[in-house]
C-alpha positions as a printed NumPy array, in Angstrom:
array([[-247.663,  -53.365, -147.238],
       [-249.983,  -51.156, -149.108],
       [-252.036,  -51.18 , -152.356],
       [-249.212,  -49.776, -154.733],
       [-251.823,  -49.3  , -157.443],
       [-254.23 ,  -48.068, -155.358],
       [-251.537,  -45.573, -154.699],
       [-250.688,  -44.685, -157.822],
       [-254.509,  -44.019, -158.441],
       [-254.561,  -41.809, -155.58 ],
       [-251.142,  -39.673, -156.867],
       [-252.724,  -39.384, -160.6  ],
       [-256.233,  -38.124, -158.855],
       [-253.956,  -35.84 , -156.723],
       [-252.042,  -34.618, -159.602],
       [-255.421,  -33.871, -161.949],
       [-257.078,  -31.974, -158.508],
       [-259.758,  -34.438, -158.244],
       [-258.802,  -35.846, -154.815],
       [-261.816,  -36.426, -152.379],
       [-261.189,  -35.276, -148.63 ],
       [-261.497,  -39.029, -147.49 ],
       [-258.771,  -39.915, -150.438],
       [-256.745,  -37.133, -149.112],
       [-257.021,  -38.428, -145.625],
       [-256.211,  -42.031, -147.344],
       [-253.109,  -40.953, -149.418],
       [-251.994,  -38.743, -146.312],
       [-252.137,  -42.474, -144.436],
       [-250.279,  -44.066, -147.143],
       [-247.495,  -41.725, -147.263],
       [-246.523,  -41.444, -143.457],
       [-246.828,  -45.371, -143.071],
       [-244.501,  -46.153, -146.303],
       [-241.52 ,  -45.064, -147.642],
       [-241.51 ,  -46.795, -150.596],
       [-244.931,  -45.025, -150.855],
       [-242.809,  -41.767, -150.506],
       [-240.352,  -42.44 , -152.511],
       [-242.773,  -43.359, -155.667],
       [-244.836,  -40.197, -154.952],
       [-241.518,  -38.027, -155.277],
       [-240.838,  -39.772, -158.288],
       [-244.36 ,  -38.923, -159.793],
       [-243.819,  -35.879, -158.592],
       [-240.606,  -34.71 , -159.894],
       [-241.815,  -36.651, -163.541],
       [-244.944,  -34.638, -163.267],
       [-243.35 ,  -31.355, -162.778],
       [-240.818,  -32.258, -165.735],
       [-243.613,  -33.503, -168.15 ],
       [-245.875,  -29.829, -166.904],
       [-243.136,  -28.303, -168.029],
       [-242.155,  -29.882, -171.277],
       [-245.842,  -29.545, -172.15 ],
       [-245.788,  -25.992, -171.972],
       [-242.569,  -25.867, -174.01 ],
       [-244.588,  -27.526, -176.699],
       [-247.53 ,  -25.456, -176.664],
       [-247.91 ,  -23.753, -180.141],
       [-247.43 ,  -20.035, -180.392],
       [-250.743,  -18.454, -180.21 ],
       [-249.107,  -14.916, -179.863],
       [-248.525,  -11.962, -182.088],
       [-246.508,   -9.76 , -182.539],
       [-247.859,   -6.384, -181.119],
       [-249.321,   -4.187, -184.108],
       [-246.743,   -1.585, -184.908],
       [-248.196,    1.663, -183.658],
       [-251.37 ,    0.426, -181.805],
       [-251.178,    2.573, -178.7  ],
       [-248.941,    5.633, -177.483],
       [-247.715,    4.892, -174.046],
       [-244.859,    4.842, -171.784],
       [-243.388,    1.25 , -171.805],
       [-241.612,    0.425, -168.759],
       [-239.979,   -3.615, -168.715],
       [-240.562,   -5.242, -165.07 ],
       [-239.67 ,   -7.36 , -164.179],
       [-240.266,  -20.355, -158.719],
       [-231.322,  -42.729, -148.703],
       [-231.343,  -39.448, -146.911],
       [-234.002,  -37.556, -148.622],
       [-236.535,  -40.829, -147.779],
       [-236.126,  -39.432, -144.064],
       [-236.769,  -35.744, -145.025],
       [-240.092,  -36.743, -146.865],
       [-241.337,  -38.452, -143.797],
       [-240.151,  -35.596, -141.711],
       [-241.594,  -32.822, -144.317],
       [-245.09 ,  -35.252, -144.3  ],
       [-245.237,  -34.892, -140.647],
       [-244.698,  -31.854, -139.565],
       [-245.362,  -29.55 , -142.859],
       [-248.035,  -31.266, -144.598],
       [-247.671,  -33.555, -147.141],
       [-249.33 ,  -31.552, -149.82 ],
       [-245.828,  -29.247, -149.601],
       [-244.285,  -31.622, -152.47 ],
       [-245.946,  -30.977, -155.434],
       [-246.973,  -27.685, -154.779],
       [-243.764,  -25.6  , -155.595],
       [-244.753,  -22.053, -154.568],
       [-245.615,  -20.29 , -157.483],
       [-243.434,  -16.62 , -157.709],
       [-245.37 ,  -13.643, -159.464],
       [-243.483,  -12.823, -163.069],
       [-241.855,  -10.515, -163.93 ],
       [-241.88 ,  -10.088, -167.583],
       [-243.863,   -6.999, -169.526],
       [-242.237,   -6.454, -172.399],
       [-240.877,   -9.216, -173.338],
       [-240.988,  -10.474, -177.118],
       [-241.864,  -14.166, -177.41 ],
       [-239.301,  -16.114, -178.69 ],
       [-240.381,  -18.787, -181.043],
       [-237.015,  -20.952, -180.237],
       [-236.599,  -20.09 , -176.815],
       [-233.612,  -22.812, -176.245],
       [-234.366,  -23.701, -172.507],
       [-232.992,  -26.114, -170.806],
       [-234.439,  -26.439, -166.996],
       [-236.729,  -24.824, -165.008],
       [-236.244,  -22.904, -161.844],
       [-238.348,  -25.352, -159.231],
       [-237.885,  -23.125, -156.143],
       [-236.204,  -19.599, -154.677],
       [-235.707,  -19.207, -151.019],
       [-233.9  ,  -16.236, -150.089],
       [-232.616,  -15.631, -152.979],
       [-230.783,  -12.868, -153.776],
       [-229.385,  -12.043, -157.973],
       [-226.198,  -10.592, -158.792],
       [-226.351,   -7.025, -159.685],
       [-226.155,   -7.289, -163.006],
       [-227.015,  -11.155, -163.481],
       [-230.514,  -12.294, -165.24 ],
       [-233.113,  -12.894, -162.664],
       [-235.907,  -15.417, -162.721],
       [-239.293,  -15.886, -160.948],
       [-239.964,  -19.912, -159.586],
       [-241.558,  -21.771, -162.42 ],
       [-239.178,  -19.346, -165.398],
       [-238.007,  -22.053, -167.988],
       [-234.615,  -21.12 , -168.088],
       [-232.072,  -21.114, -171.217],
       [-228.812,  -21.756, -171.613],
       [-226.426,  -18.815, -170.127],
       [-225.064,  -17.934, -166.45 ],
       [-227.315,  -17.821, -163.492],
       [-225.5  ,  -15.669, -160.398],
       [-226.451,  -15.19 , -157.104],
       [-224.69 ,  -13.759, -153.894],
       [-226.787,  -15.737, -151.411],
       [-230.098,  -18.067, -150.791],
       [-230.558,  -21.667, -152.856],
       [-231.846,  -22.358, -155.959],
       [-233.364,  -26.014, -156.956],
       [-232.853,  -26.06 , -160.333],
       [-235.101,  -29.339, -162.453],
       [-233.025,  -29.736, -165.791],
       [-235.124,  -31.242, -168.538],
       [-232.99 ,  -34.498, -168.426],
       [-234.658,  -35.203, -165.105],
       [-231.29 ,  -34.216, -163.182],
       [-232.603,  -31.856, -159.8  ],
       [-229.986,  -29.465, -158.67 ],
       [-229.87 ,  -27.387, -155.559],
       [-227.104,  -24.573, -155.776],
       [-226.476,  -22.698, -152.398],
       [-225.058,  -19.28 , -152.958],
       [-223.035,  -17.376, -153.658],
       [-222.681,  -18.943, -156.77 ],
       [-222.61 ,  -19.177, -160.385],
       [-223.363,  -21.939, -162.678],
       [-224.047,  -21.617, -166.492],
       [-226.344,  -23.772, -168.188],
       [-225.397,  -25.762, -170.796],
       [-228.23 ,  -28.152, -172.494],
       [-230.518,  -30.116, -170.258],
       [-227.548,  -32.636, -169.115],
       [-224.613,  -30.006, -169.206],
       [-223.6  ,  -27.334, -166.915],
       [-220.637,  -25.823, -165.56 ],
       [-220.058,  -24.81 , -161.85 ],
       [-217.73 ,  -21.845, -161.983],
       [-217.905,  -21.232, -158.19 ],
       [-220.273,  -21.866, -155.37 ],
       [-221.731,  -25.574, -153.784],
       [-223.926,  -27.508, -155.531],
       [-225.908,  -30.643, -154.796],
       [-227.024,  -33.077, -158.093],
       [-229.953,  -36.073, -157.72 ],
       [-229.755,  -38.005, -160.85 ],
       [-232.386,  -40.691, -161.462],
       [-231.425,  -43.037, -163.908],
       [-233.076,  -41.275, -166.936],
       [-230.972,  -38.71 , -166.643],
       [-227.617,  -40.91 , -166.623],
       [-224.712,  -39.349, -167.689],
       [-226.248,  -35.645, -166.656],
       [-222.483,  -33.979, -166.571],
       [-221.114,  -30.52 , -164.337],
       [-217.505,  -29.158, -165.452],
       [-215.741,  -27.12 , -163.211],
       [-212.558,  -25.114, -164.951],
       [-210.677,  -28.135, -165.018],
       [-212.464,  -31.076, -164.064],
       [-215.521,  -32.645, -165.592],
       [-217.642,  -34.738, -163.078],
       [-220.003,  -37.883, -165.146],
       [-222.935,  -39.338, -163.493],
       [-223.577,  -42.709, -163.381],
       [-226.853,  -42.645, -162.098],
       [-225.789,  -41.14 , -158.496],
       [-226.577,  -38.17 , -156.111],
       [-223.307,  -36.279, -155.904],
       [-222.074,  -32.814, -154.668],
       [-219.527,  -30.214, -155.897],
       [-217.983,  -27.407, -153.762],
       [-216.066,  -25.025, -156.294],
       [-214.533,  -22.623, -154.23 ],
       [-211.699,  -21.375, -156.73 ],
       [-209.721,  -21.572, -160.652],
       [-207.731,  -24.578, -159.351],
       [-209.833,  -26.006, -156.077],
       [-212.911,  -28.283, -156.567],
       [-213.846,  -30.913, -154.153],
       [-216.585,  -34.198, -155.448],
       [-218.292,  -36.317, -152.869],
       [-220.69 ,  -38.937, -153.796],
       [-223.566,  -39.758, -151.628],
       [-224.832,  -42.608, -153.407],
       [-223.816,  -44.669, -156.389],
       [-220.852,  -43.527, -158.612],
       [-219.456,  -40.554, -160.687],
       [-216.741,  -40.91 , -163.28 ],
       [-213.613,  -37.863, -163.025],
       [-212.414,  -36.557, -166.495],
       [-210.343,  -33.81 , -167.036],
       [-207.297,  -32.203, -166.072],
       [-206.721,  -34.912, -163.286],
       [-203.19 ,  -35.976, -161.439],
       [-201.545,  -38.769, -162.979],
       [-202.431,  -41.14 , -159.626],
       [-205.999,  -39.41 , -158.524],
       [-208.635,  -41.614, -158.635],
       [-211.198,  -41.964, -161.837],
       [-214.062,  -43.134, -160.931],
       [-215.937,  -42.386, -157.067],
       [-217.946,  -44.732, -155.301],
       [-220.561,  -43.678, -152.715],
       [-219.391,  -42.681, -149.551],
       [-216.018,  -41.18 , -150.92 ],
       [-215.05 ,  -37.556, -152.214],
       [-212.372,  -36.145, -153.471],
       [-210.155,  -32.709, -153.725],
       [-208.233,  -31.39 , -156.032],
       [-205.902,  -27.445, -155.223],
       [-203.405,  -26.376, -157.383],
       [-202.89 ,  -29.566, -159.197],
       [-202.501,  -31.87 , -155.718],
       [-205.573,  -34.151, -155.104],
       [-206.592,  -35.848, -151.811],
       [-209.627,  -38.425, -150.898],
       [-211.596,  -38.571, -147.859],
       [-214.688,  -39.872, -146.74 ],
       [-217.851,  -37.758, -148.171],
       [-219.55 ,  -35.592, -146.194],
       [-222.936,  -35.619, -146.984],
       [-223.945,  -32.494, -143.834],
       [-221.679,  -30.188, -145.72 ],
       [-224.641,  -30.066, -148.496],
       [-227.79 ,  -28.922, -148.699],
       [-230.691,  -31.943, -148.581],
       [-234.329,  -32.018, -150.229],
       [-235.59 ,  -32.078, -146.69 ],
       [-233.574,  -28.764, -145.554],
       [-234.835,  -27.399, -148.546],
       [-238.399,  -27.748, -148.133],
       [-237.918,  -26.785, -144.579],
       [-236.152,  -23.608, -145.579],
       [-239.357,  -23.382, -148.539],
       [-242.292,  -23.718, -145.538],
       [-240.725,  -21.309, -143.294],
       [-240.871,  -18.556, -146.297],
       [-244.16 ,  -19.718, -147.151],
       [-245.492,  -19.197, -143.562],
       [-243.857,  -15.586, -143.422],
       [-245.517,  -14.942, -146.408],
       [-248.775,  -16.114, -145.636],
       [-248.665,  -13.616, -142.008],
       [-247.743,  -10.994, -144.351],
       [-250.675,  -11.427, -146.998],
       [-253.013,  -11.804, -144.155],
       [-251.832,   -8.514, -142.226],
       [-251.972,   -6.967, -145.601],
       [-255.613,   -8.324, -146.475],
       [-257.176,   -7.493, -143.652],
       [-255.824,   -3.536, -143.578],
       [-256.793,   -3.359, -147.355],
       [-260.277,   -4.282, -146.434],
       [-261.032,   -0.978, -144.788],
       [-259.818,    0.702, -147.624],
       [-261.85 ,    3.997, -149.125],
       [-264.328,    3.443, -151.968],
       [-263.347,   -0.03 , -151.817],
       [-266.585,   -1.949, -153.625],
       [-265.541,   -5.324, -153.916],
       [-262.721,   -7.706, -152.284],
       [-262.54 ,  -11.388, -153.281],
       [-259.953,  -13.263, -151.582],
       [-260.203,  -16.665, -152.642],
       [-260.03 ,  -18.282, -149.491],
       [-261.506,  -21.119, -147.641],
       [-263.361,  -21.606, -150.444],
       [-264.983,  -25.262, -150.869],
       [-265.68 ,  -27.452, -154.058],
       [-269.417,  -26.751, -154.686],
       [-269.522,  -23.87 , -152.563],
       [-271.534,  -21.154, -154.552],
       [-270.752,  -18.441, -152.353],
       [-268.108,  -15.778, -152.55 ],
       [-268.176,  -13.264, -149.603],
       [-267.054,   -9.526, -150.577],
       [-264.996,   -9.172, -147.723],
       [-265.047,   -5.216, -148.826],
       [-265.459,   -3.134, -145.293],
       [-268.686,   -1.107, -147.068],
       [-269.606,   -3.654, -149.457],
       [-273.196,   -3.143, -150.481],
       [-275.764,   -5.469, -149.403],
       [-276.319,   -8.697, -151.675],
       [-272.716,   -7.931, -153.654],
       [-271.212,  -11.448, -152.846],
       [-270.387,  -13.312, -155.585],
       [-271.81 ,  -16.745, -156.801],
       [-269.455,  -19.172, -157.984],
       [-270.619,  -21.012, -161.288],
       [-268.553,  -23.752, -162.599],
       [-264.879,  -23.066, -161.178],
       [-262.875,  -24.946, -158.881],
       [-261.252,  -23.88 , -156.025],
       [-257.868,  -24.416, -156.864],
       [-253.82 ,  -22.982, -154.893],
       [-252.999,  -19.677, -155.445],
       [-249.662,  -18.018, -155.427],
       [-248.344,  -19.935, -152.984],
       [-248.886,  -23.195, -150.13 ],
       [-251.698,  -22.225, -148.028],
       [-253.376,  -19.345, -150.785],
       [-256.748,  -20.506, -152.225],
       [-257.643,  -19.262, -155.645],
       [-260.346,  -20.236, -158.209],
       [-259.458,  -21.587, -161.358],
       [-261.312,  -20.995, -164.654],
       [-260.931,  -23.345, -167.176],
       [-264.316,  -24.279, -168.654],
       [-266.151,  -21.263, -171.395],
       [-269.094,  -21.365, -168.739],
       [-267.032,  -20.714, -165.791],
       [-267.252,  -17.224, -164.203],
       [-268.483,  -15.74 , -160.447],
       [-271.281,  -13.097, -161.095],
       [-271.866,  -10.119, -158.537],
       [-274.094,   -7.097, -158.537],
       [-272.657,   -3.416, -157.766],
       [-275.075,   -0.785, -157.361],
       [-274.575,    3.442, -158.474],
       [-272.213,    4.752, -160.893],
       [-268.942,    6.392, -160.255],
       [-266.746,    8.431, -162.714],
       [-263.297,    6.516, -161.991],
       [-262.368,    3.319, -161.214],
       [-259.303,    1.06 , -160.394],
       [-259.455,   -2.59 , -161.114],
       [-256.483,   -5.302, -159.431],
       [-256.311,   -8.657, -159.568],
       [-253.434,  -11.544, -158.945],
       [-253.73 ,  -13.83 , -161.927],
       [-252.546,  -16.857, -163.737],
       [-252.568,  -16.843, -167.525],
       [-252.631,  -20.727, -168.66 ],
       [-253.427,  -20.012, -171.98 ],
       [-255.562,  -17.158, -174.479],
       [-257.185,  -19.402, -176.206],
       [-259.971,  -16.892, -177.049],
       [-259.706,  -13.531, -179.033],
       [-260.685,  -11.916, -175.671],
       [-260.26 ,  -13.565, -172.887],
       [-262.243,  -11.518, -170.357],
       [-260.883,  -10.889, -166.736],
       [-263.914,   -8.757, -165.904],
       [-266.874,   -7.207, -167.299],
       [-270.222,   -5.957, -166.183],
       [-273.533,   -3.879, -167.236],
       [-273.837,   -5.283, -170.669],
       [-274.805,   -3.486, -173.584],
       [-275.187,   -0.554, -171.437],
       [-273.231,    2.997, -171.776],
       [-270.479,    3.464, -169.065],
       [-269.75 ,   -0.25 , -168.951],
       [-266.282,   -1.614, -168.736],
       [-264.785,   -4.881, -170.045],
       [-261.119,   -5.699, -168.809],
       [-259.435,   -8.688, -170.581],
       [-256.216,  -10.077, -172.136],
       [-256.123,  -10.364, -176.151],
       [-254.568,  -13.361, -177.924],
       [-251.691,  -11.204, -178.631],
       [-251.178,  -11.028, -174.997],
       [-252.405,   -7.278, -174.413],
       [-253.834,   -6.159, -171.75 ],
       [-257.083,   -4.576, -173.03 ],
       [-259.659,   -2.087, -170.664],
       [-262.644,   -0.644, -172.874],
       [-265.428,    2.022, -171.617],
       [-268.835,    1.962, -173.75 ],
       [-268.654,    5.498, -173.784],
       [-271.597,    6.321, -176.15 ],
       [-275.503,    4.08 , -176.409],
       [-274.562,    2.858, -179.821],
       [-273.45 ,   -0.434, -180.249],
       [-270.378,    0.579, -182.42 ],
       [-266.658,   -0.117, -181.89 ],
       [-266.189,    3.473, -182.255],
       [-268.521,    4.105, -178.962],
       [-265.537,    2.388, -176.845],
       [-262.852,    4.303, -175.564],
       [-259.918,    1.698, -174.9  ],
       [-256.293,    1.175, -173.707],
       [-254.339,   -1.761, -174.909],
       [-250.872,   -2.587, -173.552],
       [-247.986,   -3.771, -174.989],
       [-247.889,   -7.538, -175.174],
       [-247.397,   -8.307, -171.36 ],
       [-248.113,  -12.284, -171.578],
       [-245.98 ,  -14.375, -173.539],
       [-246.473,  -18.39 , -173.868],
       [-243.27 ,  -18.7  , -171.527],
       [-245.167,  -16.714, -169.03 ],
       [-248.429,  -19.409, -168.691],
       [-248.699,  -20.607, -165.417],
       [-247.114,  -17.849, -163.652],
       [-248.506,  -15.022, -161.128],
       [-248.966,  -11.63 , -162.376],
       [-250.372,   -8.69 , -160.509],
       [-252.447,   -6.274, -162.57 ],
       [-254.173,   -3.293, -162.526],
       [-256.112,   -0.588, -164.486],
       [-257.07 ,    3.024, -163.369],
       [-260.025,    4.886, -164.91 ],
       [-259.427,    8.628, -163.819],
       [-263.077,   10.603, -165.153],
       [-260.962,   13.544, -163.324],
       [-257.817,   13.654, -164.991],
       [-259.027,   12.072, -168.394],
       [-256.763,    9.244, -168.235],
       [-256.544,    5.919, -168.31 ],
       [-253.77 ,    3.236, -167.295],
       [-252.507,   -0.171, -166.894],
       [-250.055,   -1.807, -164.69 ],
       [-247.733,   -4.891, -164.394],
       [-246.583,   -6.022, -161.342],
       [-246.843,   -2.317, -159.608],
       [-245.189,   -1.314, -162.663],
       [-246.763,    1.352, -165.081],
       [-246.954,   -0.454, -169.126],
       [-249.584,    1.776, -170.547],
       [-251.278,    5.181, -170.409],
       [-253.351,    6.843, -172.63 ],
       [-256.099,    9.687, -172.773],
       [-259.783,    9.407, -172.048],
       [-261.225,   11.067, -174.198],
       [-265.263,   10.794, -173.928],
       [-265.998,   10.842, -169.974],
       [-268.957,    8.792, -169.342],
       [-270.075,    7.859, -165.849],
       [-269.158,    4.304, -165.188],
       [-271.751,    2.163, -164.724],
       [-272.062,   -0.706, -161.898],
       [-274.448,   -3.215, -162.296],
       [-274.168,   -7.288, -163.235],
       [-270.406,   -7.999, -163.712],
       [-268.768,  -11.275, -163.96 ],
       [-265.193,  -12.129, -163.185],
       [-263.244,  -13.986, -166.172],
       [-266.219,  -14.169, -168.518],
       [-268.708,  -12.005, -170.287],
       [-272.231,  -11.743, -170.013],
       [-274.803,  -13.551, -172.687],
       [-275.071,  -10.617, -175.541],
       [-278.326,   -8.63 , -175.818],
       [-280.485,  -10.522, -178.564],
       [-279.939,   -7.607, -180.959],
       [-276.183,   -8.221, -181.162],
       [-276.292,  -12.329, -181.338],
       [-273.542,  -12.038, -184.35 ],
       [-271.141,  -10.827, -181.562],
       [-271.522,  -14.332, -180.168],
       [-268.23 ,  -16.42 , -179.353],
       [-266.401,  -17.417, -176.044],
       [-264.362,  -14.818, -174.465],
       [-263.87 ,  -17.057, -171.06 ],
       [-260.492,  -16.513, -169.265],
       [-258.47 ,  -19.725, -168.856],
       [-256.292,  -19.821, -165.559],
       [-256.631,  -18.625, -162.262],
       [-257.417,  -15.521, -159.504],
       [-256.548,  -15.165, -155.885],
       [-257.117,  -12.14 , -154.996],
       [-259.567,   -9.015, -157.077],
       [-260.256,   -5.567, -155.829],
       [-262.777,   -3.168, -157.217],
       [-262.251,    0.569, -156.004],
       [-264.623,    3.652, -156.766],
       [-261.995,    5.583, -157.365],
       [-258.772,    6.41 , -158.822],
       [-255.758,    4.93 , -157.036],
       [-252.173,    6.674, -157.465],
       [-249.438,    4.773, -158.608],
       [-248.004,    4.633, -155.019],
       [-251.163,    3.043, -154.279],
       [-250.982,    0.521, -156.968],
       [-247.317,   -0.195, -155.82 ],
       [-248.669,   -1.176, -152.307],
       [-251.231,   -3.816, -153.509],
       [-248.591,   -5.68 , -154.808]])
């Protein structure tokens, strides 16, 4: 027996990031000795996830639309009783932390308008292998996703509908969704776990219609006129366009199959379907390829030319004040000191990142010299823009040739150069993008960059390796290194104290690189 609400103290100190390492070590315990302690921290799990999500769904609009006119540049759009066993099995020889930490796909979505009604009815929990119909809406893992069709050719998507209802579809399929307890399997295999809030949660095929009563049940469409139904546990009602003498109600262990209006039943085969634990399996091995590509990738960048600072989040500590520039000619005394953030995941199981949440929070780092371009990258996580600016980087304030890279409320990304002494707005040159962050976009991995070119007289922004935004530069200044902080701004300069206000960035990095130079597009495309 164990201490079921010490357990649930342990999952809600878990879920808030607050977990010591001895009540890590304590919950890990807990969970490989129990599996009723398993099964309740899947529930919290998949409730937590649902309520995440319905919270961010709430959120009031704090966007704009983009001011008509505002900036002339090219806009291009760009584009996460048999399960009990898995868990155990995942715990052991995964990790147990793999469960609530769905891996966390970069967006894809510049350009997008926000949509104050945006009719969504599930969120896509997890991608492996995935691969989109040409011509078929594509999503990244954490997209809430609205009603309409969702096609692929191959790979398996675990779909969370809003009732509570967890779907995994293997491909090829296509399913449309309907509301957050409808959908209809056109063609493909799908797999549905049902808890009992989510009773009722319904799948039509062309002519059958398949009614949970609180169950886990699959569905192999494979045709117009051919649809098999096996229940794994409890019972589904049949409706529809049934034979006269086919059965109307399914109890766990049977299935059924109806071709050309003839029907048979046999005994369900629960191998033919995909499980949770085959899933996450199939999830950890993509996670792990990923991680040996990032790292391969990391370490080349390193040695890159006129590279001045690399952060890469990693093995980082709570407490730990200390963030090495792991740049190969980073100057002397350029690490960063960590004030106030936590170290929190990053894109995906196994990435660190730092998360900023509180208006002090920032890591401060010293750059020495001046250069005449620049190229700024990070990996971030929007979770809100709570602030007019909400300041990615800046450094050398009050100073000429200083540069201030943030995110507006509007969701623009914004790069200003003090290009004249005067503290004036007209002294800034500045690029603003198109709105690139949109409310449905919080909590989701983008890649961005900005390139100063002093040479060419130009300056740009990109979105996921994607140019958004180019425009001229028109006052060439020598930029200016010197104090810089990552996601905040400096204290002003006494003589400007009306300019006061937070501009704090709320969400998280993984990964920033500072370059003394201009990199090429191709360039961009390769950090990604």
């Amino acid at each position: 027996m164990f201490d079921e609400a010490r357990l649930e103290r342990l999952i809600a100190a878990y879920f808030d990031q607050k977990l010591t390492a001895e009540e890590k070590r304590e919950l890990e315990e807990m969970l490989l000795a129990s599996s009723r302690a398993r099964e309740i921290f899947l529930d919290r799990s998949d409730w937590h996830g649902l309520l995440r999500e319905q919270a961010l769904q709430g959120q009031i609009s704090l966007l704009s639309e983009d001011p008509a006119g505002a900036i002339t540049k090219k806009v291009t759009p760009f584009r996460k009783k048999a399960w009990e066993v898995g868990a155990l099995a995942a715990c052991i020889a995964l990790g147990w932390w793999v469960f609530p930490r769905s891996p966390e796909e970069p967006s894809k979505i510049a350009g997008k308008k926000v949509s104050s009604n945006p009719d969504q009815v599930a969120m896509l929990a997890q991608a492996i292998d995935v691969k989109w119909e040409t011509g078929s809406g594509s999503f990244g893992v954490g997209a809430a996703l609205p009603r309409g069709w969702l096609k692929i050719s191959s790979g398996t998507l675990r779909l969370d509908f809003y009732s509570g209802a967890r779907v995994i579809l293997e491909g090829p399929a296509a399913i449309e969704l309907l509301s957050p307890d409808l959908a209809r399997l056109e063609t493909g295999r799908l797999t549905a776990r049902v808890p009992p809030p989510a009773e009722g949660f319904t799948v039509l095929s062309s002519t059958l219609k398949v009614v949970d009563r609180g169950t886990e049940f699959g569905m192999n469409v494979s045709g117009a006129e051919a649809c098999e139904v096996h229940v794994f546990d409890g019972e589904v009602e049949l409706q529809g366009d049934l034979p006269a003498t086919a059965e109307k109600s399914l109890q766990e262990g049977k299935a059924i199959a109806i071709r050309s209006g003839q029907w048979s039943a046999f005994p369900a085969d629960r191998s033919s379907f995909m499980d949770t634990a085959t899933v996450m399996s199939a999830a950890a091995r993509e996670t792990e390829n990923r991680w040996k590509a990032w790292s391969a990738s990391s370490r080349a960048l390193r040695d890159s030319s006129d590279l001045k600072i690399y952060f890469d989040f990693e093995d980082l500590e709570a407490g730990d004040p200390i963030l090495r520039n792991l740049a190969g000619a980073a100057d002397h005394g350029s690490d960063g000191t960590v004030i106030g953030c936590d170290p929190l995941p990053g894109r995906w199981g196994r990435k660190g990142a730092l998360g900023f949440a509180k208006t002090s929070d920032r890591v401060r780092f010293r750059a020495t010299g001046t250069t005449p371009s620049m190229t700024l990258a990070a990996w971030v996580r929007v979770d809100s823009l709570p602030q007019s600016h909400n300041h990615l980087f800046s450094m050398s304030p009050e100073k000429q040739g200083e540069v201030h890279w943030k995110i507006d409320r509007s969701g623009r990304l914004v790069l200003g150069i003090r290009a004249e002494a005067k503290l004036s707005y007209d002294a800034w040159e500045r690029l603003e993008s198109p709105q690139i962050v949109t409310e449905q976009d919080f909590g989701r991995w983008v890649f961005l960059a900005s390139v100063i070119d002093g040479e060419k007289g130009l300056i740009k922004h990109y979105v996921d390796g994607e140019e958004v935004a180019s425009g001229p530069l028109k006052r060439r200044t020598a930029l200016q290194w010197g104090m810089a902080n990552l996601g905040n701004l400096d204290a002003v300069v006494p003589e400007r104290q009306d300019a006061g206000g937070a501009r704090s960035f709320n969400g998280r990095i993984d990964e920033f690189a500072l370059f003394a130079r201009a990199l090429s597009p191709s360039e961009i495309a390769d950090l990604k």
